[in-house]
C-alpha positions in Angstrom: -3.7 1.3 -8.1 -4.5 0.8 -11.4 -4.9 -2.6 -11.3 -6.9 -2.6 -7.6 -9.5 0.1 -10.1 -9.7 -2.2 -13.0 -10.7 -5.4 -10.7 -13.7 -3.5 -8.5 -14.6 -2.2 -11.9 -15.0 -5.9 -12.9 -15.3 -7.6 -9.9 -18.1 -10.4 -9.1 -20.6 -10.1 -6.6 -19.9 -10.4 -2.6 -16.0 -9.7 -3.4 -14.1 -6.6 -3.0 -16.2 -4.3 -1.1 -13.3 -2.8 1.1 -10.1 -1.5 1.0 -7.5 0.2 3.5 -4.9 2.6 1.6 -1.7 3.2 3.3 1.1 5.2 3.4 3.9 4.9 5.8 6.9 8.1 5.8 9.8 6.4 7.2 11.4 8.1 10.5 14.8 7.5 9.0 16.8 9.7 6.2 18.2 13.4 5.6 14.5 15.1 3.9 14.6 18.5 3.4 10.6 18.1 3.5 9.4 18.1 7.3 7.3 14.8 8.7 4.4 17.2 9.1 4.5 18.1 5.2 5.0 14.8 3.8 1.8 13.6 6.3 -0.2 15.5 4.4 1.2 15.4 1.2 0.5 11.6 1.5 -2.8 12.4 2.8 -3.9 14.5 -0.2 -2.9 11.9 -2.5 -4.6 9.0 -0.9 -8.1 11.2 -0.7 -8.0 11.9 -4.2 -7.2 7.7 -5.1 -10.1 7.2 -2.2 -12.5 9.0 -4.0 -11.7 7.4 -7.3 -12.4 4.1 -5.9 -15.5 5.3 -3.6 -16.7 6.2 -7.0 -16.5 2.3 -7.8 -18.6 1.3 -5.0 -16.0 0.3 -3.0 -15.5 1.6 1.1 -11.8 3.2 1.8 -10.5 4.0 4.6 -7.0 5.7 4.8 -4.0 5.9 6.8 -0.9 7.5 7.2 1.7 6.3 9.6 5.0 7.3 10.7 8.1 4.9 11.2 8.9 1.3 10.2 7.3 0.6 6.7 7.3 -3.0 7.7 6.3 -3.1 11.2 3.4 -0.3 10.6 2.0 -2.2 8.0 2.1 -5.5 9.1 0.7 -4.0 12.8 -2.4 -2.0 10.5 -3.2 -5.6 8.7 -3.9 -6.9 12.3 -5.9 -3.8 13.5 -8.0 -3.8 10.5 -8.2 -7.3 10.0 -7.3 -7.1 6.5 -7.9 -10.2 4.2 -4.7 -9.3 2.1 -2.2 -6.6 1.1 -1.6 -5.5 -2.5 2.1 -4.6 -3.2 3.7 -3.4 -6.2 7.6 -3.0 -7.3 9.9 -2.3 -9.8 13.1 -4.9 -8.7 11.6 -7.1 -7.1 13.0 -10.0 -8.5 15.8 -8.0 -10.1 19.5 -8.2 -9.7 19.2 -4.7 -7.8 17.1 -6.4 -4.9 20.1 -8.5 -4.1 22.4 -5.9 -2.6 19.3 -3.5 -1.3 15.7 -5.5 -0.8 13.1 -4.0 -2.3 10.0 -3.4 0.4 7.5 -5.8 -1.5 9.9 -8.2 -1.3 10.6 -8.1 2.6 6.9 -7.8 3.5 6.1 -11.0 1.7 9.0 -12.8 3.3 7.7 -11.1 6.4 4.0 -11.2 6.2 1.2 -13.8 7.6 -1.2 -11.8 5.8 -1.5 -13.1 1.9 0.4 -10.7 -0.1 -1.4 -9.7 -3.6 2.1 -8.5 -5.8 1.5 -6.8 -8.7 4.1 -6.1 -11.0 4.4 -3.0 -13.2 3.2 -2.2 -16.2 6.0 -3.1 -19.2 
């Protein structure tokens, strides 16, 4: 996110002037935390990163979703008509991501959406 602030802080005219911010809780998995409580835990953190970019002129929308990662996002790009999706990840690229793919790594293969990776700070 950091990157996505410093850009609309910077960004020329008639560029960014919209973003979606997603989150998607996976149905799969043992959590001791119930669906309902990690919906809106993800909610509260996405209002407070919305109102740190509404404060850079930008428009956000948010949403949370529930099952496939890949599959939600990809289906949100569609219904939202996205120009691109941002991405970030610590192995991608990595020896780790050949035995378990990382998610920004599968949604690039996967996507027909342009796919904006950033990598982590060093």
């Amino acid at each position: 996110m950091q990157k996505v602030k410093a850009y609309a802080q910077k960004r020329p005219d008639h560029s960014l002037s919209e973003c979606l911010l997603m989150w998607v809780i996976e149905e799969v998995g043992r959590k001791p935390v119930s669906k309902e409580q990690q919906v809106q835990v993800a909610q509260e953190k996405l209002k407070q990163i919305k109102a740190d970019l509404e404060a850079l002129g930008l428009q956000v929308k948010t949403e949370v979703r529930v099952g496939n990662p890949y599959l939600e996002v990809l289906d949100a790009a569609t219904v939202f008509d996205i120009s691109a999706i941002a991405v970030s990840s610590e192995t991608i690229g990595s020896i780790i991501e050949l035995p378990i793919r990382s998610f920004a790594g599968e949604l690039m293969r996967r996507s027909w959406h342009p796919v904006l990776f950033f990598p982590p700070p060093s």
